[in-house]
Structures are given as structure tokens and as C-alpha cells.
SEDREN-50988 format. One record per atom (N, C-alpha, C): residue in three letters; y, z, x. Coordinates in steps of 0.02 Angstrom, whole numbers. Atoms other than C-alpha are relative to their C-alpha. Example, Ala and Ser with C-alpha at 12.3 -4.5 7.8 and 13.67 -1.06 7.14 Angstrom:
2
<mivo><r>ala</r><v>-59</v><w>0</w><u>45</u></mivo>
<mivo><r>ala</r><v>-225</v><w>390</w><u>615</u></mivo>
<mivo><r>ala</r><v>60</v><w>0</w><u>45</u></mivo>
<mivo><r>ser</r><v>-59</v><w>-3</w><u>-42</u></mivo>
<mivo><r>ser</r><v>-53</v><w>357</w><u>684</u></mivo>
<mivo><r>ser</r><v>55</v><w>37</w><u>-39</u></mivo>
//
This chain:
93
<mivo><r>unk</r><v>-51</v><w>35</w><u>37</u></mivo>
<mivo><r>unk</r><v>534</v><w>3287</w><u>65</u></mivo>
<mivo><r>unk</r><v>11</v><w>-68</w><u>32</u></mivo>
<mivo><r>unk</r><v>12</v><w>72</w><u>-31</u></mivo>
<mivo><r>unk</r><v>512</v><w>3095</w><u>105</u></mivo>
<mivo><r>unk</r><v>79</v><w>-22</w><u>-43</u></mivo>
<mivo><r>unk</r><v>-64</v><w>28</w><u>-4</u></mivo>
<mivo><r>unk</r><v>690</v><w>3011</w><u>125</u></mivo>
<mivo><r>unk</r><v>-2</v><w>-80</w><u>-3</u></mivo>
<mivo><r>unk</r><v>4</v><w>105</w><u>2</u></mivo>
<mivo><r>unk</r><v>744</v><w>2822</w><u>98</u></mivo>
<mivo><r>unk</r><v>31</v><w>3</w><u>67</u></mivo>
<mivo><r>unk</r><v>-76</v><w>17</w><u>-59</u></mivo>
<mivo><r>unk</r><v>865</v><w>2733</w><u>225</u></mivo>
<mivo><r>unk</r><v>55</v><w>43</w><u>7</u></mivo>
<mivo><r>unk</r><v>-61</v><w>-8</w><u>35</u></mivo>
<mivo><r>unk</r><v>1005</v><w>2782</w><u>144</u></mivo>
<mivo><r>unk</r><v>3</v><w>95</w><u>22</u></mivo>
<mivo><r>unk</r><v>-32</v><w>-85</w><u>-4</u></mivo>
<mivo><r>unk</r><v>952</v><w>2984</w><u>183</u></mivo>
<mivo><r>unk</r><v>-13</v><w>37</w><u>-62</u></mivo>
<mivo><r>unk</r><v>-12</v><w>-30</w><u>65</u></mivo>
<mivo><r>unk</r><v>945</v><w>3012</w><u>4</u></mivo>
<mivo><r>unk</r><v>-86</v><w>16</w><u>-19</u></mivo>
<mivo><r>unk</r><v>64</v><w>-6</w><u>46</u></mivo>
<mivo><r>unk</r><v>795</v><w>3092</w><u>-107</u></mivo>
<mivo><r>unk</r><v>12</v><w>21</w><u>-66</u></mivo>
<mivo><r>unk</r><v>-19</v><w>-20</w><u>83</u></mivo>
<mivo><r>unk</r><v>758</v><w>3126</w><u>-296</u></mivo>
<mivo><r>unk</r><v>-9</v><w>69</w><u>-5</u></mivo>
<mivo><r>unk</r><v>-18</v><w>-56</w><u>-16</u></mivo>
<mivo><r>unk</r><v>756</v><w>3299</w><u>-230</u></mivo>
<mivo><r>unk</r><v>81</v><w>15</w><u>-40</u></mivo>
<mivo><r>unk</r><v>-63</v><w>0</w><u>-20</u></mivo>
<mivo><r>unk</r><v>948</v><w>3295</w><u>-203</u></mivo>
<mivo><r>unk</r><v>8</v><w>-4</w><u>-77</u></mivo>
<mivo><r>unk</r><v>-38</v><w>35</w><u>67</u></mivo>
<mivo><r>unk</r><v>1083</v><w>3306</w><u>-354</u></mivo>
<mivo><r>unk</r><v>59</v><w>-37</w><u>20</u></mivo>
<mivo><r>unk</r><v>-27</v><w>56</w><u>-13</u></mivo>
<mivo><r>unk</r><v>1175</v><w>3168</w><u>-389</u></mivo>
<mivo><r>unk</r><v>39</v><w>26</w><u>-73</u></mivo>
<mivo><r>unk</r><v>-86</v><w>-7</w><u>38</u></mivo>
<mivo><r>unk</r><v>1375</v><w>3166</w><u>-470</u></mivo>
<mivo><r>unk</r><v>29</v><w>-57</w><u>-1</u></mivo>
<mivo><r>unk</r><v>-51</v><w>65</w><u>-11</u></mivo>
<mivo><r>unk</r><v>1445</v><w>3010</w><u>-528</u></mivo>
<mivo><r>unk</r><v>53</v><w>32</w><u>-34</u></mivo>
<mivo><r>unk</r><v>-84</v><w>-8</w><u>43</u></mivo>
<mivo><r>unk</r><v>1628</v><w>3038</w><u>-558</u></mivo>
<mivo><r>unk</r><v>0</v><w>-53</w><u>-48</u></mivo>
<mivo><r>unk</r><v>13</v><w>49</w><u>53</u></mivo>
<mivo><r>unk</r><v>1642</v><w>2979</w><u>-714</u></mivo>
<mivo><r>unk</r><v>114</v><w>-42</w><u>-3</u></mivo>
<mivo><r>unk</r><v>-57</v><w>51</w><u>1</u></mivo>
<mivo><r>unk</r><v>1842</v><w>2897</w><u>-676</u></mivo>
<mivo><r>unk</r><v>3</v><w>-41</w><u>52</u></mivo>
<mivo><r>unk</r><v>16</v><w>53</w><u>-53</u></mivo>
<mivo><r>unk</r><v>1865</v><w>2755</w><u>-571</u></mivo>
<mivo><r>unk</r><v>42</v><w>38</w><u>44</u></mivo>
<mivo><r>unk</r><v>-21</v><w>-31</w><u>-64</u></mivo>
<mivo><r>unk</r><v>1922</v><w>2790</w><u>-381</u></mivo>
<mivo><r>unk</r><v>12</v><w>-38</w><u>24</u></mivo>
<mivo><r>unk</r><v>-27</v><w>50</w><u>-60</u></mivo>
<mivo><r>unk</r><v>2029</v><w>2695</w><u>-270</u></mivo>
<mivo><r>unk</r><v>-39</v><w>-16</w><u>68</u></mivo>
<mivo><r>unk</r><v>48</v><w>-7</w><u>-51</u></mivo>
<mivo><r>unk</r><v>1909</v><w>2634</w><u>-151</u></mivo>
<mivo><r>unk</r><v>19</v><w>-17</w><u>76</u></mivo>
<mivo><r>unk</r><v>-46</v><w>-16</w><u>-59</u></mivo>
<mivo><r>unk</r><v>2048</v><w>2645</w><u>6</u></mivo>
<mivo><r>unk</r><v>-12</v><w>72</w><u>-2</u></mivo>
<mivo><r>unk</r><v>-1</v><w>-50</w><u>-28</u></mivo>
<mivo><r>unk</r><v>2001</v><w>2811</w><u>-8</u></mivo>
<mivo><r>unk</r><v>-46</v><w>29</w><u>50</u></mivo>
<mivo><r>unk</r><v>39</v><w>2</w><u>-51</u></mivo>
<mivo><r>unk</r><v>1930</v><w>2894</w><u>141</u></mivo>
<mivo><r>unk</r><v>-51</v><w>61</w><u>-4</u></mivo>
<mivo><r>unk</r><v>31</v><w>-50</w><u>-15</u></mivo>
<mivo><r>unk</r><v>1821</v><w>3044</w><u>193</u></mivo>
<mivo><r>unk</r><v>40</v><w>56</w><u>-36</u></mivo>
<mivo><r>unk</r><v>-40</v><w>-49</w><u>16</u></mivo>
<mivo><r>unk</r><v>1964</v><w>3186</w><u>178</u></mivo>
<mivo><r>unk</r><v>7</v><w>-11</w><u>-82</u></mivo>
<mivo><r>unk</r><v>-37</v><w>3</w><u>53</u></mivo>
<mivo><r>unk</r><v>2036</v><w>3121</w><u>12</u></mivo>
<mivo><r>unk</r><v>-43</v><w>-6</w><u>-68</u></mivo>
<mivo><r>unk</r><v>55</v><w>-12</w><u>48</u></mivo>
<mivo><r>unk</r><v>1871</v><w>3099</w><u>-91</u></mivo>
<mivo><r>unk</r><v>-19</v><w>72</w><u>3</u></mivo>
<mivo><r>unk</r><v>2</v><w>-52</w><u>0</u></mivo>
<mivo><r>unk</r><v>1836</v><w>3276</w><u>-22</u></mivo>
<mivo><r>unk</r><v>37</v><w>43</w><u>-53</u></mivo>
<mivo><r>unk</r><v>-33</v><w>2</w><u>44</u></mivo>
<mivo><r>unk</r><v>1998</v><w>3308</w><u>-120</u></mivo>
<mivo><r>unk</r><v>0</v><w>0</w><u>-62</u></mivo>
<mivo><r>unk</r><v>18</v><w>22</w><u>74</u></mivo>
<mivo><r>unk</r><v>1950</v><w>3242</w><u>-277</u></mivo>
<mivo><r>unk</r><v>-62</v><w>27</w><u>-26</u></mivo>
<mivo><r>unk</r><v>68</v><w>-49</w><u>22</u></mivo>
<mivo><r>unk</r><v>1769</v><w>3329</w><u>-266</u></mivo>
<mivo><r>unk</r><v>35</v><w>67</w><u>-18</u></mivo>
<mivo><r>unk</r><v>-19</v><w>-71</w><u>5</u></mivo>
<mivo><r>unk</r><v>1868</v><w>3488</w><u>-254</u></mivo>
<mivo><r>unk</r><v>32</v><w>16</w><u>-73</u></mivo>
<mivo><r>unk</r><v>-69</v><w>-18</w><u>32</u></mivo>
<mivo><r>unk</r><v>2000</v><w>3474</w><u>-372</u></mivo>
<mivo><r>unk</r><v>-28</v><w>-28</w><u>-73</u></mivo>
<mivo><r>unk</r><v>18</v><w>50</w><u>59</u></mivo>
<mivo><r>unk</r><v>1932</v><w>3336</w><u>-521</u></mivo>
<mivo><r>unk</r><v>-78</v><w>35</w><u>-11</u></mivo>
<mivo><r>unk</r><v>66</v><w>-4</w><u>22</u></mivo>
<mivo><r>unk</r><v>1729</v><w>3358</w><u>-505</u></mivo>
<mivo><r>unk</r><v>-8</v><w>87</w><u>-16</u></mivo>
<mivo><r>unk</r><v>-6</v><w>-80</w><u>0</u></mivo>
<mivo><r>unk</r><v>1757</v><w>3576</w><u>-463</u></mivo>
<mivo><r>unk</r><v>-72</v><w>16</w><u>25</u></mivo>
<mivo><r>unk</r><v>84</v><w>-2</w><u>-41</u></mivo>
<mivo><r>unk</r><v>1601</v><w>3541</w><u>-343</u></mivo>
<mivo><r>unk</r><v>33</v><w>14</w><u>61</u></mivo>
<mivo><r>unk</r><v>4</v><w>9</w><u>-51</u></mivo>
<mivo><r>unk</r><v>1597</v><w>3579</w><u>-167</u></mivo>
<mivo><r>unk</r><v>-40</v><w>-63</w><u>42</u></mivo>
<mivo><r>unk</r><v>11</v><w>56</w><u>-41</u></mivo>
<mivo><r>unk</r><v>1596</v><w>3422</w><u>-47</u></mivo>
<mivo><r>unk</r><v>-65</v><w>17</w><u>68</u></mivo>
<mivo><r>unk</r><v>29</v><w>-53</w><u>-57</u></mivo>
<mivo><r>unk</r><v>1509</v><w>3540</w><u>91</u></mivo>
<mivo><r>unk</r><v>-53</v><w>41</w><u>-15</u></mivo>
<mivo><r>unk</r><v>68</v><w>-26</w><u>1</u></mivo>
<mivo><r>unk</r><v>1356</v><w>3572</w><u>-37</u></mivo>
<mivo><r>unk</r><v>-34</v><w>-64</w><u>27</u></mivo>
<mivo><r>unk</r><v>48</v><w>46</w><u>-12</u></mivo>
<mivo><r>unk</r><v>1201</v><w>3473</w><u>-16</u></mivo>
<mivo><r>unk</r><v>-19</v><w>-65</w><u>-65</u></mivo>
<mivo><r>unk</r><v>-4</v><w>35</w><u>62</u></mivo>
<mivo><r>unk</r><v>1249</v><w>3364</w><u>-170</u></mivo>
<mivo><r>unk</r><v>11</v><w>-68</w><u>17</u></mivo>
<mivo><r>unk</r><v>-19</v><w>65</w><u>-17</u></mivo>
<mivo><r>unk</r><v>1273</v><w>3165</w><u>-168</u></mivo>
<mivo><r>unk</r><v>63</v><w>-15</w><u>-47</u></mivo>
<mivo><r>unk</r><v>-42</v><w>51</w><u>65</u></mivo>
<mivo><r>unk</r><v>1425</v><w>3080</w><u>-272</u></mivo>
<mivo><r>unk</r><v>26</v><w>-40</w><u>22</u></mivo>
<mivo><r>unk</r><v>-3</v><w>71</w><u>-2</u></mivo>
<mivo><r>unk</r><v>1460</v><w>2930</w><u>-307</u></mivo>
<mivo><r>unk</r><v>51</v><w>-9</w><u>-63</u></mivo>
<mivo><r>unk</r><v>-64</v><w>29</w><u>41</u></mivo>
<mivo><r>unk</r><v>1620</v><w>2828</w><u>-356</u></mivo>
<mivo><r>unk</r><v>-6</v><w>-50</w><u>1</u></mivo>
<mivo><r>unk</r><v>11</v><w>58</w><u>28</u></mivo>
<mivo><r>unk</r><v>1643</v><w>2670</w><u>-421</u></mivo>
<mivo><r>unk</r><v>94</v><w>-25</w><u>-2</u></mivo>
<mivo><r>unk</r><v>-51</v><w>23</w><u>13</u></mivo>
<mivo><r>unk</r><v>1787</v><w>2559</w><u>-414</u></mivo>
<mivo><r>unk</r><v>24</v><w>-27</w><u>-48</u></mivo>
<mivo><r>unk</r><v>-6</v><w>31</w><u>45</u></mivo>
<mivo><r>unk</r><v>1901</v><w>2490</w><u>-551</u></mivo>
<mivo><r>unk</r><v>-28</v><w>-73</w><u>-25</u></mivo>
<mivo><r>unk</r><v>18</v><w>68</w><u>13</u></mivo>
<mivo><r>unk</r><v>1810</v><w>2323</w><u>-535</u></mivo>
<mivo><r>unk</r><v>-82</v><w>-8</w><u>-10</u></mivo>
<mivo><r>unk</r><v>62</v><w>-27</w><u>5</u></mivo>
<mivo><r>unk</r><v>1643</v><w>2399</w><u>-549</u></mivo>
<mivo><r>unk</r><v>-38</v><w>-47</w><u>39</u></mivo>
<mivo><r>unk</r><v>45</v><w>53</w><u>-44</u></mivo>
<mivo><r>unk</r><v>1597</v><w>2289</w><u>-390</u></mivo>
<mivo><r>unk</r><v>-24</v><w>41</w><u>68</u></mivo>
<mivo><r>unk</r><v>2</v><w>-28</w><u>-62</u></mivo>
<mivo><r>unk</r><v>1603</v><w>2416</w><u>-263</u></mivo>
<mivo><r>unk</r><v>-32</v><w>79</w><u>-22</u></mivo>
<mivo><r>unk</r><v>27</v><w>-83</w><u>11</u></mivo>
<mivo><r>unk</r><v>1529</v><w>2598</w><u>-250</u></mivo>
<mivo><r>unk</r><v>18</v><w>25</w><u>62</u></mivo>
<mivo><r>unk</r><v>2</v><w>-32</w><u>-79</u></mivo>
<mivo><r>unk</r><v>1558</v><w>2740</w><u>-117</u></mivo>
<mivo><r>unk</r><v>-36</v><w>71</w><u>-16</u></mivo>
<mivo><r>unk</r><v>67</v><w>-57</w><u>10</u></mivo>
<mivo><r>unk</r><v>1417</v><w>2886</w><u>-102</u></mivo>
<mivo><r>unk</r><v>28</v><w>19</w><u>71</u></mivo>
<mivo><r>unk</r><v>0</v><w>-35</w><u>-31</u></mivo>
<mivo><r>unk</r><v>1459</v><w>3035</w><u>-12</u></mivo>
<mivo><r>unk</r><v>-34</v><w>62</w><u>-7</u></mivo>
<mivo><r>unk</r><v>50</v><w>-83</w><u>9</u></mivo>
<mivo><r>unk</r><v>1355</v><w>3175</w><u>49</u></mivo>
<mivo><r>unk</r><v>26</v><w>39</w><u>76</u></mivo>
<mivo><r>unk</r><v>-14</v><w>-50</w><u>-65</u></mivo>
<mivo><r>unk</r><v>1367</v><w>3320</w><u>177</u></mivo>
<mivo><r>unk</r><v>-67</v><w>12</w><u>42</u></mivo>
<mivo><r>unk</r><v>78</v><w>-7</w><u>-42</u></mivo>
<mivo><r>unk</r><v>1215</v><w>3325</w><u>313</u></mivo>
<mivo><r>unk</r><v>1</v><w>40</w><u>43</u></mivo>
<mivo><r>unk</r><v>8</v><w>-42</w><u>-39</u></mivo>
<mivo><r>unk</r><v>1206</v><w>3473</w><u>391</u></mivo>
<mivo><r>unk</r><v>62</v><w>10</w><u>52</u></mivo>
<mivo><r>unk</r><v>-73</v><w>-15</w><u>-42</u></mivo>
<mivo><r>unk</r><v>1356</v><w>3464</w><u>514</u></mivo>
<mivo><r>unk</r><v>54</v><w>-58</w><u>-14</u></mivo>
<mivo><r>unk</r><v>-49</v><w>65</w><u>2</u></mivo>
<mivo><r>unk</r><v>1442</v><w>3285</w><u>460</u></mivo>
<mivo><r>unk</r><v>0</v><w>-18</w><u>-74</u></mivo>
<mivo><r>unk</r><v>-2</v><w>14</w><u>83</u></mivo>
<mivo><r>unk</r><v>1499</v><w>3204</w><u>298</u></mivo>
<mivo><r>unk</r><v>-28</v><w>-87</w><u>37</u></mivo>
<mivo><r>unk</r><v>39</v><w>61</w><u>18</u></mivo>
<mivo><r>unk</r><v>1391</v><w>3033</w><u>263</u></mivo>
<mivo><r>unk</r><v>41</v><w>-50</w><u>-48</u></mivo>
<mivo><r>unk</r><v>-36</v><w>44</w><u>50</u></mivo>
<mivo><r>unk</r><v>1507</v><w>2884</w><u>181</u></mivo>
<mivo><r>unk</r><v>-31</v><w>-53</w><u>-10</u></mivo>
<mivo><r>unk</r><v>16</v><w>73</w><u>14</u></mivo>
<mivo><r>unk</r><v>1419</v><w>2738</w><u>116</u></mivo>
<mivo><r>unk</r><v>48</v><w>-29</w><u>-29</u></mivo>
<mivo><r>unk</r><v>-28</v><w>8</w><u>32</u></mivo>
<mivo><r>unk</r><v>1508</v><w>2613</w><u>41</u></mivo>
<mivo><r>unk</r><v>-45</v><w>-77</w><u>-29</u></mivo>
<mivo><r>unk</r><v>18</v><w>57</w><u>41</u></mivo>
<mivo><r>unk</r><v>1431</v><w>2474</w><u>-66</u></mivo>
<mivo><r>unk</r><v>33</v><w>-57</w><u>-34</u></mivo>
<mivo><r>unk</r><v>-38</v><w>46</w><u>24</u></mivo>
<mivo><r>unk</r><v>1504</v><w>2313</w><u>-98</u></mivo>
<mivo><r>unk</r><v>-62</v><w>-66</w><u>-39</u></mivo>
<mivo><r>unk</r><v>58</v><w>53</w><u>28</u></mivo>
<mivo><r>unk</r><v>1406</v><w>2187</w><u>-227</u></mivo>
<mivo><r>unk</r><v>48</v><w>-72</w><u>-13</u></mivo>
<mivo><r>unk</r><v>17</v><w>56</w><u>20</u></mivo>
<mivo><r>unk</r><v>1422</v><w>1991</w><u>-221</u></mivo>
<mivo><r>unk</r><v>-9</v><w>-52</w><u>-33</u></mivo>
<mivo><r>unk</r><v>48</v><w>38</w><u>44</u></mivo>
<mivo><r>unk</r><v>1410</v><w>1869</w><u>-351</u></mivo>
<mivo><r>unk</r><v>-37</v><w>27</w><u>-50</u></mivo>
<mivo><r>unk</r><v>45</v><w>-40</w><u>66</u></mivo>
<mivo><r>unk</r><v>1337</v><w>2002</w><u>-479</u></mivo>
<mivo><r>unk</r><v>42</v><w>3</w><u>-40</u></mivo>
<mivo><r>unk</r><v>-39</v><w>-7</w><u>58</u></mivo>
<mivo><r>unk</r><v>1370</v><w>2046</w><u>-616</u></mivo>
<mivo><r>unk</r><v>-10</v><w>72</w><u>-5</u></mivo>
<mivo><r>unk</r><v>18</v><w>-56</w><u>-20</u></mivo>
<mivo><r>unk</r><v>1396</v><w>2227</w><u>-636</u></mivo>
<mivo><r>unk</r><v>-41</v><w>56</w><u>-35</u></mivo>
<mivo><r>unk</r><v>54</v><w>-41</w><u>40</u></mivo>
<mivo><r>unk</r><v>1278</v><w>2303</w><u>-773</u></mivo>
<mivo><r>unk</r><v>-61</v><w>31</w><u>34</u></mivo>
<mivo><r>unk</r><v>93</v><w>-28</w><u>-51</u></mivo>
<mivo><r>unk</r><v>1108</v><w>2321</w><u>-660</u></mivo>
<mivo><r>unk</r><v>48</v><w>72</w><u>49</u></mivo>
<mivo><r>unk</r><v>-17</v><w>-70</w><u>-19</u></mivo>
<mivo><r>unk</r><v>1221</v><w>2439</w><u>-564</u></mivo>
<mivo><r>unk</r><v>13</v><w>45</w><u>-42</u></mivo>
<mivo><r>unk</r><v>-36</v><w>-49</w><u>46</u></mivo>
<mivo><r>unk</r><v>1285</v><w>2529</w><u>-697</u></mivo>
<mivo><r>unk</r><v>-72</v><w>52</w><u>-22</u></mivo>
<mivo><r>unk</r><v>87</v><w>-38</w><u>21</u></mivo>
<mivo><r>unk</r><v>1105</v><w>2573</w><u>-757</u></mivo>
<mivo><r>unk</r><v>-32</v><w>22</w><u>49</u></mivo>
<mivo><r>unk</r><v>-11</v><w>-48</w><u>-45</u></mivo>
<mivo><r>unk</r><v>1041</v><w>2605</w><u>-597</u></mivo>
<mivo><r>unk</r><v>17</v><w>79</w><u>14</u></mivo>
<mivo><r>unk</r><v>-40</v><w>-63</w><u>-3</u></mivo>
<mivo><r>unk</r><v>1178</v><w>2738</w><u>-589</u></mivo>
<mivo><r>unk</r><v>-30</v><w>40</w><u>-27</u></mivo>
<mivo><r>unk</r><v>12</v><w>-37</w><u>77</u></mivo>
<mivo><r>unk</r><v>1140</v><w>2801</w><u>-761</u></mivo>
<mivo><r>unk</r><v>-62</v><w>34</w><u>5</u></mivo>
<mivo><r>unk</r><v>73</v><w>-21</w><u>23</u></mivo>
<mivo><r>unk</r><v>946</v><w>2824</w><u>-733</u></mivo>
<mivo><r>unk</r><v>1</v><w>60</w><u>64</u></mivo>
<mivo><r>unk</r><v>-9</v><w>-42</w><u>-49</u></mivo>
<mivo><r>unk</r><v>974</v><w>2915</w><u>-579</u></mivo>
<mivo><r>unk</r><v>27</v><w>68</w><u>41</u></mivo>
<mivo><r>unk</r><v>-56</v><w>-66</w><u>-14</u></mivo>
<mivo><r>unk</r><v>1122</v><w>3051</w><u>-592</u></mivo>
<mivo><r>unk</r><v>2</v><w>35</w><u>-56</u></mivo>
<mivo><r>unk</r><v>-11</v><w>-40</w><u>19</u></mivo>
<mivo><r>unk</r><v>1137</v><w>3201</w><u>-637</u></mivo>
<mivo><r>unk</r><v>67</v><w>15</w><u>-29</u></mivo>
<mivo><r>unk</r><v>-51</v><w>-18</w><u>24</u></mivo>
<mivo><r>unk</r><v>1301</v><w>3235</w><u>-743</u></mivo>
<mivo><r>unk</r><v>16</v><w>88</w><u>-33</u></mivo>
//
């Protein structure tokens, strides 16, 4: 199973929450929201990914064997469609 940077493969499933997420939120409190909103476990081997109300930022969390993994993605000067598709071609819902 050949991995990017990032850790991730097209192995793996992938969960975009489909409502926007305060992106002050941290480790614990996305855990939270996997539990309670998605009705996934944070503590499978799953990726998800939130998106902020300004659709400029993203945060991808996964669980790796003993630690939780937080990326957080901030875009630049874009515009935010190429992410959006991206997303779209990529996750599992």
C-alpha cells in the first residue's frame, strides 16, 4: 500500500462532512462531531475532512495506529472550486 506525504492512500475511506466546521476546532472537538453528526468512529482507520465557511481552508483528520493526524489546509489567492472538485472526485459519502 504505497502512501503520499500526507500518509494518505486510495486504499483508505474518505468522509467529507457535508456542513461547514469552525476551523478553531481542535483534535478533541472534531472527534466530537465525528461521533455525534457523521455516527463514524474517529478511532477507525477512516480520513475526514472539513471545510470552512469560507471554503478557503480544510482540516483532514485520521487516526494512525496510536495518534490522531490533523492537517490543516489553508489556500491563498484561489479561488475555491478546484478544491471543491478535488474533494468531490475523491470521497467517499
Amino acid at each position: 500500500m504505497k502512501e503520499t506525504v500526507l500518509g494518505l492512500n486510495k486504499d483508505m475511506k474518505f468522509y467529507f462532512c457535508p456542513e461547514y466546521v469552525n476551523m478553531q476546532k481542535g483534535i478533541d472537538s472534531l472527534c466530537g462531531f465525528i461521533r455525534s453528526n457523521l455516527m463514524r468512529d474517529p478511532f477507525s482507520n477512516e480520513v475526514f475532512i472539513f471545510m470552512g465557511r469560507n471554503k478557503k481552508q480544510i482540516k483532514i483528520l485520521r487516526w494512525d495506529e496510536d495518534k490522531f493526524i490533523l492537517y490543516t489546509v489553508k489556500l491563498y489567492n484561489k479561488k475555491d472550486l478546484p478544491l471543491i472538485i478535488i474533494l468531490e472526485k475523491t470521497i467517499i459519502i
